[in-house]
Backbone bond lengths (Angstrom), bond angles and torsions (degrees), N, CA, C in turn:
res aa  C-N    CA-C-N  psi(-1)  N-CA   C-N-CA  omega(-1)  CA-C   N-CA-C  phi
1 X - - - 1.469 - - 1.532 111.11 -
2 X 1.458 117.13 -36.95 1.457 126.39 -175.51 1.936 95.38 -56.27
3 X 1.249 87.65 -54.28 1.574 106.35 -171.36 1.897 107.10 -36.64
4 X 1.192 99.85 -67.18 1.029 104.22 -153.83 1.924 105.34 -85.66
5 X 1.260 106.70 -23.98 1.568 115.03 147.02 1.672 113.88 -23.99
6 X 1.562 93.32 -79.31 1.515 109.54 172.93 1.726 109.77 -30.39
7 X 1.656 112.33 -93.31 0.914 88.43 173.76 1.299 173.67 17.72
8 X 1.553 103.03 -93.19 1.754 122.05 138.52 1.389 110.60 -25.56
9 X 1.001 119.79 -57.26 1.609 114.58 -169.07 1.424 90.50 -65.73
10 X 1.383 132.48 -55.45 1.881 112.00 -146.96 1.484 100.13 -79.34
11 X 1.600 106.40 -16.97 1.762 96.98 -176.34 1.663 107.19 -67.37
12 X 1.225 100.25 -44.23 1.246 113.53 -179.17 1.563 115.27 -43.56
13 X 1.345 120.30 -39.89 1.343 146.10 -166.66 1.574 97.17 -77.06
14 X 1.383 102.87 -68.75 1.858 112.68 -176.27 1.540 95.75 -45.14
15 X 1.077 121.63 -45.40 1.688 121.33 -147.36 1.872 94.97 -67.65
16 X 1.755 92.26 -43.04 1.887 94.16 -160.34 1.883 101.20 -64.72
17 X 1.228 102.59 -40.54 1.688 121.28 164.61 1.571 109.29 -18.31
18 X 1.471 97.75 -74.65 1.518 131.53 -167.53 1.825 93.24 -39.14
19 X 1.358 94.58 -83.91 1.962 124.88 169.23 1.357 94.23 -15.06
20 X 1.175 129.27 -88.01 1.603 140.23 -167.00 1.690 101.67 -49.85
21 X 1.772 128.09 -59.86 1.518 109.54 178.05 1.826 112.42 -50.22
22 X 1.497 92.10 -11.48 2.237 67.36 -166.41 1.529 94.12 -119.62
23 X 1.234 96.54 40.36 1.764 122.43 157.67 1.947 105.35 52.03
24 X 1.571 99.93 32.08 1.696 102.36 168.16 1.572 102.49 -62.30
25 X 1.678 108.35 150.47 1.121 133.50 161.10 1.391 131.33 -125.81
26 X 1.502 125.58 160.21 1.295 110.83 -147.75 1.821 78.23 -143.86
27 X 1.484 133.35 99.38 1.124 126.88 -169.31 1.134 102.85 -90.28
28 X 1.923 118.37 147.48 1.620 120.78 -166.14 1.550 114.01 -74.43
29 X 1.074 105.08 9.45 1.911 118.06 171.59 1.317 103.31 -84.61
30 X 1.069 110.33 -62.82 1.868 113.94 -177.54 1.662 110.15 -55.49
31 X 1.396 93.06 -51.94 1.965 88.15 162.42 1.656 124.82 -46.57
32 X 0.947 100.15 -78.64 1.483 130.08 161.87 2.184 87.19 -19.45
33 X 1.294 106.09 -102.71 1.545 108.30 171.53 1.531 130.12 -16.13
34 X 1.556 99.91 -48.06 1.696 103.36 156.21 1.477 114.03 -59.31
35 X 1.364 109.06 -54.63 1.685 103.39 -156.29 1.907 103.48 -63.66
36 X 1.515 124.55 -40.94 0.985 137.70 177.53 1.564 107.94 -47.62
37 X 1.209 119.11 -52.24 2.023 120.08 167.68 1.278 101.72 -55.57
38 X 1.657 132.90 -74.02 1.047 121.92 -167.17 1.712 124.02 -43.45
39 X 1.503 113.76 -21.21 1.550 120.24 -160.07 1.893 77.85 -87.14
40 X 1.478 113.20 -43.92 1.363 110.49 -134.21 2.301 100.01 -82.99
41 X 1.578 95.92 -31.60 1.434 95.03 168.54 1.375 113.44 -86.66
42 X 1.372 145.51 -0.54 1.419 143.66 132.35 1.620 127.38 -71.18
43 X 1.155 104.75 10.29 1.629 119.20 174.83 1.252 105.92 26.52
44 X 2.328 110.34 65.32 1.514 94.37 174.02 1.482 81.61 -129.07
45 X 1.401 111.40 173.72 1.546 122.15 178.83 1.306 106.66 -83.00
46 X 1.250 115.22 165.82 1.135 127.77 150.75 1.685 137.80 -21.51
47 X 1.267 95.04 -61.87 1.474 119.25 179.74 1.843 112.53 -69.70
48 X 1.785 95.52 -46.13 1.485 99.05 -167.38 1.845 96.52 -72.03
49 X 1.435 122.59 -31.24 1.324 114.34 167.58 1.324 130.75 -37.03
50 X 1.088 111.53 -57.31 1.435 143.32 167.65 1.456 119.80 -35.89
51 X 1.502 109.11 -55.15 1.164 121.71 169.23 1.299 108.44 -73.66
52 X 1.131 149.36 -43.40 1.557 144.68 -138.18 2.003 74.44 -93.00
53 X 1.494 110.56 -75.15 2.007 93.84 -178.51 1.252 109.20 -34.70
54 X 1.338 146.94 -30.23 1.386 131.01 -174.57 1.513 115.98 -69.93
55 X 1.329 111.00 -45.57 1.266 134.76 168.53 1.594 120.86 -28.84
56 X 1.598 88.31 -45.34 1.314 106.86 -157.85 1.975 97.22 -103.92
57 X 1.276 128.94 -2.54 1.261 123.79 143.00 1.813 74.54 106.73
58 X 0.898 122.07 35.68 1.393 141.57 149.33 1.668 155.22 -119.85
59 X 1.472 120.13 162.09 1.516 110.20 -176.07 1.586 107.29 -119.46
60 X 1.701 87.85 159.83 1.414 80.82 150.04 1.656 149.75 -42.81
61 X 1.453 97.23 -55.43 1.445 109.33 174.08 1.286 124.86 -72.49
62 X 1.909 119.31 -13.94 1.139 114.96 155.01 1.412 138.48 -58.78
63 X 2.203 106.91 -24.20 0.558 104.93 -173.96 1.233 129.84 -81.31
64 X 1.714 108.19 -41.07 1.125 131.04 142.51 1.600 123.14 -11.07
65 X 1.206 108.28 -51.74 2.054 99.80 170.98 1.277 102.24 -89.31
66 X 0.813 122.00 11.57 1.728 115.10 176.01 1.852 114.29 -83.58
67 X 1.716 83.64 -41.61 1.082 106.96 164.88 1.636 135.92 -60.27
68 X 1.308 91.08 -55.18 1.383 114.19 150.97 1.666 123.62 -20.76
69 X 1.644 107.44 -68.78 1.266 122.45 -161.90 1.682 100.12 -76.50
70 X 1.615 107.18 -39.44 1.012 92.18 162.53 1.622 156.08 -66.20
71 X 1.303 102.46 -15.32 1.796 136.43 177.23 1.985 71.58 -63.02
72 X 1.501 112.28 -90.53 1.623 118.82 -160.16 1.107 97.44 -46.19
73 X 1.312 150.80 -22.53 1.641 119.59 177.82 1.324 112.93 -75.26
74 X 1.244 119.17 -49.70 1.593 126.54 146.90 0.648 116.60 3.96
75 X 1.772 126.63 -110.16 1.380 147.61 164.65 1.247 131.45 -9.49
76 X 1.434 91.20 -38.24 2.333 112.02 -169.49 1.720 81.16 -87.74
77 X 1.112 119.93 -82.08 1.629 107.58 178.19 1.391 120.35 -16.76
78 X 1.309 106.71 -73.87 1.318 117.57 -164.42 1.719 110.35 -41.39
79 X 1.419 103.20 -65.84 1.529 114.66 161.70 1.485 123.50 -31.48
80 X 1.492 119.23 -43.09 1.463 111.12 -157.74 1.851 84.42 -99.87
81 X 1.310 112.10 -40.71 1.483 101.75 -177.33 1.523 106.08 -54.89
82 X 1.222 146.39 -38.13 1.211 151.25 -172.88 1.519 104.84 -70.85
83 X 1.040 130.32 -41.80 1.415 133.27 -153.65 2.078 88.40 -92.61
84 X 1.628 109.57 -43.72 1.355 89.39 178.03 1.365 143.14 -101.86
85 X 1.346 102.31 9.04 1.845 132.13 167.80 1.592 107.78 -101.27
86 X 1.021 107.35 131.99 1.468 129.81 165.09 1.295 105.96 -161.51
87 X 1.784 105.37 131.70 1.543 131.58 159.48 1.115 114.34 -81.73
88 X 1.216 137.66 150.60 1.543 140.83 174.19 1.913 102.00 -126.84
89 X 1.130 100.66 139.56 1.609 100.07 156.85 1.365 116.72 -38.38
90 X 1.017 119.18 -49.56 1.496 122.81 -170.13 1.379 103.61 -55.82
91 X 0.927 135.78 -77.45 1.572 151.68 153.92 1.415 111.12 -8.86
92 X 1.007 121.00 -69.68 1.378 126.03 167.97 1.270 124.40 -50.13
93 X 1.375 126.37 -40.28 1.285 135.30 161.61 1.190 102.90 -76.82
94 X 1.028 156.20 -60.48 2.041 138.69 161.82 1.058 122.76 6.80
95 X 2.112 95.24 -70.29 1.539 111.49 -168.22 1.732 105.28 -66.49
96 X 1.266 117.53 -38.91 1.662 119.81 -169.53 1.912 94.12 -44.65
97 X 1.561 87.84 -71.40 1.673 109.69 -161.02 1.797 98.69 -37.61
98 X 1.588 117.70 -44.66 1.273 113.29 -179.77 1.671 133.95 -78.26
99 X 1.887 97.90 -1.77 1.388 119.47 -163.88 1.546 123.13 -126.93
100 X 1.568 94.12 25.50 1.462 104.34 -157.63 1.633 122.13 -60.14
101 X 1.491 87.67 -22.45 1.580 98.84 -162.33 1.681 87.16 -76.32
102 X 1.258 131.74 -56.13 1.355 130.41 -166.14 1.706 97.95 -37.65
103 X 1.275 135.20 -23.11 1.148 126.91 -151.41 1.872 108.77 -126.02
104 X 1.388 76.53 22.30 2.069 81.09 173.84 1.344 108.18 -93.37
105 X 1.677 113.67 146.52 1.277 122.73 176.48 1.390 97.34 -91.85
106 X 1.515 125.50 153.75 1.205 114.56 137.49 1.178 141.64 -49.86
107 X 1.425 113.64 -164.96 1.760 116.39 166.44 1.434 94.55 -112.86
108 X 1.481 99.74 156.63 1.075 114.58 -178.86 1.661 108.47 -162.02
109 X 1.745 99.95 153.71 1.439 111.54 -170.29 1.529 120.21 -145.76
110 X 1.561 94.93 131.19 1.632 100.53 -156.01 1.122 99.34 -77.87
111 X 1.652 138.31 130.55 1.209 124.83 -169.38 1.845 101.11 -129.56
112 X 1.038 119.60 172.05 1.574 132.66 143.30 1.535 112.11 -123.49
113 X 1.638 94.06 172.50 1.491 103.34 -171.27 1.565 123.29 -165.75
114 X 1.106 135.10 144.88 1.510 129.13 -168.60 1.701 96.92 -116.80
115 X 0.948 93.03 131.32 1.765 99.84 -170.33 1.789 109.16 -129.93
116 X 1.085 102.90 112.58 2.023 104.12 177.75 1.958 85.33 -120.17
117 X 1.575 77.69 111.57 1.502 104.77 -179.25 1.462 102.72 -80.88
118 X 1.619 102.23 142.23 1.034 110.71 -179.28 1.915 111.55 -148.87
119 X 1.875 115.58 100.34 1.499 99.66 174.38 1.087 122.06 -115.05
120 X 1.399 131.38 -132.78 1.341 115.09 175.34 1.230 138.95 -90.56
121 X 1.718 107.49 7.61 1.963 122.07 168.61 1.827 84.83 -83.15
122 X 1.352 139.23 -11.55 1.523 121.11 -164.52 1.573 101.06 -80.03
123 X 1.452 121.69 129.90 1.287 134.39 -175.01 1.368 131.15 -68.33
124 X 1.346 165.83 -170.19 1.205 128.74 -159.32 2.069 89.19 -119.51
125 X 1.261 91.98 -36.59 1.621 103.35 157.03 2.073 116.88 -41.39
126 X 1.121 99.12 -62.30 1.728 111.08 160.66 1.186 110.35 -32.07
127 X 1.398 106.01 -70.15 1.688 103.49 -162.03 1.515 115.82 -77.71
128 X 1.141 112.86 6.72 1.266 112.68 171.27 1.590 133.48 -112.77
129 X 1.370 84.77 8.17 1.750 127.71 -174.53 1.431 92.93 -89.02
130 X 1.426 106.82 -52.26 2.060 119.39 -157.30 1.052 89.97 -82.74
131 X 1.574 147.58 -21.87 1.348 138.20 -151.62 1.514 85.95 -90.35
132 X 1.541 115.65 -70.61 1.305 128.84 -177.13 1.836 104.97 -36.41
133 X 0.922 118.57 -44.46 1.561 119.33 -163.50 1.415 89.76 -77.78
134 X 1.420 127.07 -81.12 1.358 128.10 -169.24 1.758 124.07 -31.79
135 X 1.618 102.44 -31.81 1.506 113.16 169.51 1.432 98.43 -79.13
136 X 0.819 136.29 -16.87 1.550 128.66 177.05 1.625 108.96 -76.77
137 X 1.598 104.99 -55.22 1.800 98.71 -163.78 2.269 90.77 -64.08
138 X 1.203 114.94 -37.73 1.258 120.77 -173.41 0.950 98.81 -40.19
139 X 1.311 132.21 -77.51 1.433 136.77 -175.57 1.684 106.71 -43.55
140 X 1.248 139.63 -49.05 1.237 137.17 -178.00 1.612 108.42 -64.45
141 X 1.573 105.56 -55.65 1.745 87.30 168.48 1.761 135.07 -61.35
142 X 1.260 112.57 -36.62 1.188 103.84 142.99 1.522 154.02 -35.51
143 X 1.475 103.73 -30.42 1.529 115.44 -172.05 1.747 86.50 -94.08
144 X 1.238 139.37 -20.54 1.314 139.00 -177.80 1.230 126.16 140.96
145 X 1.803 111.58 -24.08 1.130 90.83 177.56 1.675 144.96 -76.94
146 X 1.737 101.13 160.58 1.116 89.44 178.63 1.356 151.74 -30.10
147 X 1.332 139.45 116.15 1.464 131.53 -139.07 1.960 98.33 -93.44
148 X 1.027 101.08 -69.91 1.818 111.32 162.44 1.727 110.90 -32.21
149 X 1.530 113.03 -33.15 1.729 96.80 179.94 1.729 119.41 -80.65
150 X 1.967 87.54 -29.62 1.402 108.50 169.41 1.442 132.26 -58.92
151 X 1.330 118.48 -26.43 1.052 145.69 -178.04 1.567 105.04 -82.92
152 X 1.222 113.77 -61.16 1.461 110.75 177.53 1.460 112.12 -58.53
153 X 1.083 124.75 -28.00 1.577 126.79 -164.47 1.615 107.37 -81.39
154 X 1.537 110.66 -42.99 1.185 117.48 171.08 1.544 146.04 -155.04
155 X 1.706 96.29 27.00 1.332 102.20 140.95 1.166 144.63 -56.10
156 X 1.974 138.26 131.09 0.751 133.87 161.01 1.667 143.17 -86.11
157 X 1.474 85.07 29.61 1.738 91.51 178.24 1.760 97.80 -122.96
158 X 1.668 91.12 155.37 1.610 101.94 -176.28 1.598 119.46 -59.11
159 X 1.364 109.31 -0.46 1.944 107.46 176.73 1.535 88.27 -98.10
160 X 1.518 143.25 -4.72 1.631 123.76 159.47 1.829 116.57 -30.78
161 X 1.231 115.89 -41.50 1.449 118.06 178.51 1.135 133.63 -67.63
162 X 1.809 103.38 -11.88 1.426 138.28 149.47 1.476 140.36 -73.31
163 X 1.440 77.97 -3.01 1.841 86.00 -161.28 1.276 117.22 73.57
164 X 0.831 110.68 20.91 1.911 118.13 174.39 1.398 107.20 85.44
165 X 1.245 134.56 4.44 1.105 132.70 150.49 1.670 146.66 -33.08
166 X 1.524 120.50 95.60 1.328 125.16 -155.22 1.495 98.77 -125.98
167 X 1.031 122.18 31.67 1.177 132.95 172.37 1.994 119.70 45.75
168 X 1.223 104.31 -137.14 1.539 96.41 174.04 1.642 123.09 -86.86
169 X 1.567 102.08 152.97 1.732 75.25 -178.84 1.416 92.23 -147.37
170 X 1.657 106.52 140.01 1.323 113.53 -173.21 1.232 118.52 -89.84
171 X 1.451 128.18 -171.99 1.512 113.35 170.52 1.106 92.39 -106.85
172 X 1.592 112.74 151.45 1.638 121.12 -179.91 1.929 101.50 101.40
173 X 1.059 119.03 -10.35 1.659 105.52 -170.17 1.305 105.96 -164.13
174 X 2.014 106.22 45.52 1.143 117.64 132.87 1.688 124.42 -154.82
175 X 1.253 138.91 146.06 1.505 129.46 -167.39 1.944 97.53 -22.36
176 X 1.603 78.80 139.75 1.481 90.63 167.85 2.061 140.25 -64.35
177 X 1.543 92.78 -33.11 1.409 119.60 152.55 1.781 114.32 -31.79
178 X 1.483 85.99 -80.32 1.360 111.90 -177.80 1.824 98.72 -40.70
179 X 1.431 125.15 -80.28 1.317 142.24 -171.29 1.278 103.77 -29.70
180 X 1.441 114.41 -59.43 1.576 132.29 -160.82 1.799 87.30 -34.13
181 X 1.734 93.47 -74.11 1.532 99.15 -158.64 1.769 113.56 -50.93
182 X 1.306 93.95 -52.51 1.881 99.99 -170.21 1.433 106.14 -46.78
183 X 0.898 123.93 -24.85 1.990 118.52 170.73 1.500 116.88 -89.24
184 X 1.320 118.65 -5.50 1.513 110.59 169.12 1.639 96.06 -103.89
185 X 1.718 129.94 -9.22 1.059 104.70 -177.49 1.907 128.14 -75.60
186 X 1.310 135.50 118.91 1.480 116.76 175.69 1.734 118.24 -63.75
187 X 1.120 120.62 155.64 1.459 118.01 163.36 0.940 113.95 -21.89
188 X 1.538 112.09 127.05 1.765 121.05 155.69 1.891 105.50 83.29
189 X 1.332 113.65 -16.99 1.618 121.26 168.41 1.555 116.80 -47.10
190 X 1.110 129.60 128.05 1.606 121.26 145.68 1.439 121.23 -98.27
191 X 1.035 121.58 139.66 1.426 133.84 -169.33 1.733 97.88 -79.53
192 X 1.672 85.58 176.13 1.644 112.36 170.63 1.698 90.24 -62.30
193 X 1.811 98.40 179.41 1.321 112.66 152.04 1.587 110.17 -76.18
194 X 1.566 100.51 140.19 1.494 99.99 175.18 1.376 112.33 -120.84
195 X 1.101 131.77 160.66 1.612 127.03 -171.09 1.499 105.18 -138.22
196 X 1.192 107.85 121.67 1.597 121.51 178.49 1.611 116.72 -130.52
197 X 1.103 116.28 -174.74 1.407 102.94 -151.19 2.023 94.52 -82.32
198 X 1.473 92.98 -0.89 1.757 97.21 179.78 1.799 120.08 -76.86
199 X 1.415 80.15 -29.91 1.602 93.90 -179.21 1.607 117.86 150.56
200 X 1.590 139.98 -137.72 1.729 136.99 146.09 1.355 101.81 -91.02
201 X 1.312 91.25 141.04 1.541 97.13 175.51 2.388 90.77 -136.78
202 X 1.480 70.83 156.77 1.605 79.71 -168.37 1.973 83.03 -124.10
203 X 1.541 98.83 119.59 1.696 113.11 -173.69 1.592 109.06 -110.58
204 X 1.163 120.99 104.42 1.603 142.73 143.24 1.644 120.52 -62.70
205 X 1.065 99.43 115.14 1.653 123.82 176.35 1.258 107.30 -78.22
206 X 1.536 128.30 123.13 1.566 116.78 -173.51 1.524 79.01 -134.90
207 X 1.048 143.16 -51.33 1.759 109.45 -169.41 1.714 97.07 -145.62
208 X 1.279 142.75 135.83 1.398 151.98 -160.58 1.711 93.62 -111.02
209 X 1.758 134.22 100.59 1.124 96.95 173.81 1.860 105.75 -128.64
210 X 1.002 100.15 117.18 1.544 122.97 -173.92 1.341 126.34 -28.65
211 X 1.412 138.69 123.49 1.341 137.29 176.82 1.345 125.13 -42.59
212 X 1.414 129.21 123.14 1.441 130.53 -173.38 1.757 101.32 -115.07
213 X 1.396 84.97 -163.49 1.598 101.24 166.90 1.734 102.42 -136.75
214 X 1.302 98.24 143.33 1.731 102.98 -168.74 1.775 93.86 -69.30
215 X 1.243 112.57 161.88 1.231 139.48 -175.60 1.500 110.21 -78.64
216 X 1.235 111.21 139.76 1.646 117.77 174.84 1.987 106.72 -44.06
217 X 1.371 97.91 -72.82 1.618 109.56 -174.96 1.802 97.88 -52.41
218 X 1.394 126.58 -36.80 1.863 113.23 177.29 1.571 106.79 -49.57
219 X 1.378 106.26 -58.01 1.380 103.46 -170.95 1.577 136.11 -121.66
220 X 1.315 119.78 46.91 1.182 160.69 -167.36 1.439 97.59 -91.45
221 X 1.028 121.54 -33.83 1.470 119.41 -166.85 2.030 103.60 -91.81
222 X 1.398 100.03 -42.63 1.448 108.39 162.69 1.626 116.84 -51.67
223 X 1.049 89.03 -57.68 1.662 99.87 178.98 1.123 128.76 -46.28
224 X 1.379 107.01 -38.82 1.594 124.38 169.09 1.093 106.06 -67.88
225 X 1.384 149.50 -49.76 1.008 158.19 -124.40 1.684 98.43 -99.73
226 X 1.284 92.75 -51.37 1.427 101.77 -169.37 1.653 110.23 -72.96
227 X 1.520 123.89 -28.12 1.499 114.57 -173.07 1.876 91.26 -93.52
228 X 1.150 128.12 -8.91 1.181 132.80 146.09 1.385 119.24 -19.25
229 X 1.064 112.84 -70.27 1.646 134.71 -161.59 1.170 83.22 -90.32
230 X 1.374 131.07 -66.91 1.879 119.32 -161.80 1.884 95.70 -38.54
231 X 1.247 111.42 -65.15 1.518 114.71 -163.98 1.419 109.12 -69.00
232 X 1.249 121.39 -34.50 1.646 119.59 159.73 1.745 118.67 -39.09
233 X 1.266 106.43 -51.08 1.478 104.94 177.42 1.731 128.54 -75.88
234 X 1.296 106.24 -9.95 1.280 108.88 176.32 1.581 108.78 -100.94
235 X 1.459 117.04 -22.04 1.390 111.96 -175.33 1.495 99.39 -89.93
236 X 1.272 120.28 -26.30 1.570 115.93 150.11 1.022 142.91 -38.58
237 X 1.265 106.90 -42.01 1.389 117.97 172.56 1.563 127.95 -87.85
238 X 1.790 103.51 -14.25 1.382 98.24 -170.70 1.987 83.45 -105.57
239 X 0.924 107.75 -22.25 2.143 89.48 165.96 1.047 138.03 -45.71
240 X 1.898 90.26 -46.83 1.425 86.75 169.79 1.743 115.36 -109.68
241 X 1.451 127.85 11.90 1.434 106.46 139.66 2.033 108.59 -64.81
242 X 1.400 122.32 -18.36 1.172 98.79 -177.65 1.476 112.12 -71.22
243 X 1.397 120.49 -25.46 1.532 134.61 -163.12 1.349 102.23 -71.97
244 X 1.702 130.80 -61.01 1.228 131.71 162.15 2.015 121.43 -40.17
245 X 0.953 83.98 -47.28 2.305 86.40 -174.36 1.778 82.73 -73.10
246 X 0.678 146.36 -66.00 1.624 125.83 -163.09 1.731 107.51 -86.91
247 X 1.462 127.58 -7.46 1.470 110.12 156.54 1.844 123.85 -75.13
248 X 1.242 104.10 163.66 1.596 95.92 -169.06 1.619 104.41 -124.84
């Protein structure tokens, strides 16, 4: 830890070095502008600032170049990272063509559902109440009726006000029960009764929409982003081994 303490400090040092040969400046407004945020998102005054650096076997104006050095490490980075990273389209389109799978959606299917919950305060009398009822609305959605009016009338889950509406549902991030059925159901189908550890639920298929792969232009911007940073960290690292072999 000492070790690498050290370190930090001399990179830090080489870097402010660097800043100053290629004649960076750090004007006492922009300082000044820093120190004013820092007081103003710690909601301390002026004065109590002042005191707490004293406290601490410090000044203002120490802090102020601290600040300082830090603005120029910034800047000198910013500059040399810019000047030695560049993405190209080409590149970016490479990684997609070689990364396609990372970028598949599932399938997924917008469903509704009528649910008479049932856990372990539900009585054995209850559940044989919900069984009887649930074969009842089943039979009614089947014969045609409306499934959304049915749902509101006597569903017991909070999307009833929806018409049983639970929007999309993927595989992987909902009970397995539940899943099984919603992927064998086709458009406009209602299922068996199904029983999950929530209770019967009676499942309506409202739109089935099929697994893709995201689009070059969707995620192009990720992509960039990401070989960004890959090449950010290596040209980082070899700057400032360059900064150390030519400092003395």
């Amino acid at each position: 830890l000492m070790q690498q303490a050290l370190d930090s400090i001399i990179d830090e040092k080489l870097k402010i070095q660097e800043a100053k040969k290629f004649g960076i400046e750090v004007y006492e407004e922009s300082v000044t502008k820093a120190l004013d945020d820092i007081k103003e998102r710690n909601q301390i005054s002026d004065s109590d600032f002042e005191a707490l650096l004293e406290r601490e076997g410090s000044s203002l104006e120490n802090y102020k170049a601290i600040i300082r050095d830090q603005m120029l490490v910034s800047r000198i980075t910013q500059m040399e990272m810019g000047n030695r990273i560049k993405v190209t389209d080409r590149q970016t389109k490479r990684y997609y063509n070689r990364n396609q799978k990372d970028y598949w959606e599932a399938p997924t299917a917008r469903v509704r559902h009528i649910l008479f919950i049932i856990d372990e305060n539900t009585s054995k009398k209850d559940i044989r109440l919900k069984k009887v009822k649930a074969r009842e609305i089943l039979a009614l959605a089947r014969a045609g009726e409306d499934f959304a009016q049915l749902a509101r009338k006597h569903s017991e889950d909070v999307s009833a006000h929806l018409g049983g509406d639970i929007g999309s549902v993927e595989r992987g991030k909902v009970v397995k029960e539940f899943e099984n059925v919603v992927f064998r159901l086709k458009v406009g189908e209602v299922s068996e009764i199904v029983r999950t550890p929530y209770g019967l639920h009676i499942i309506k298929c409202d739109e089935v929409i099929p697994g893709k792969t995201k689009t070059f232009d969707k995620v192009k911007g990720e992509i960039r982003t990401r070989l960004f940073l890959e090449k950010q960290k290596k040209a980082y690292k070899d700057w400032i081994g360059d900064l150390r072999e030519r400092a003395f």
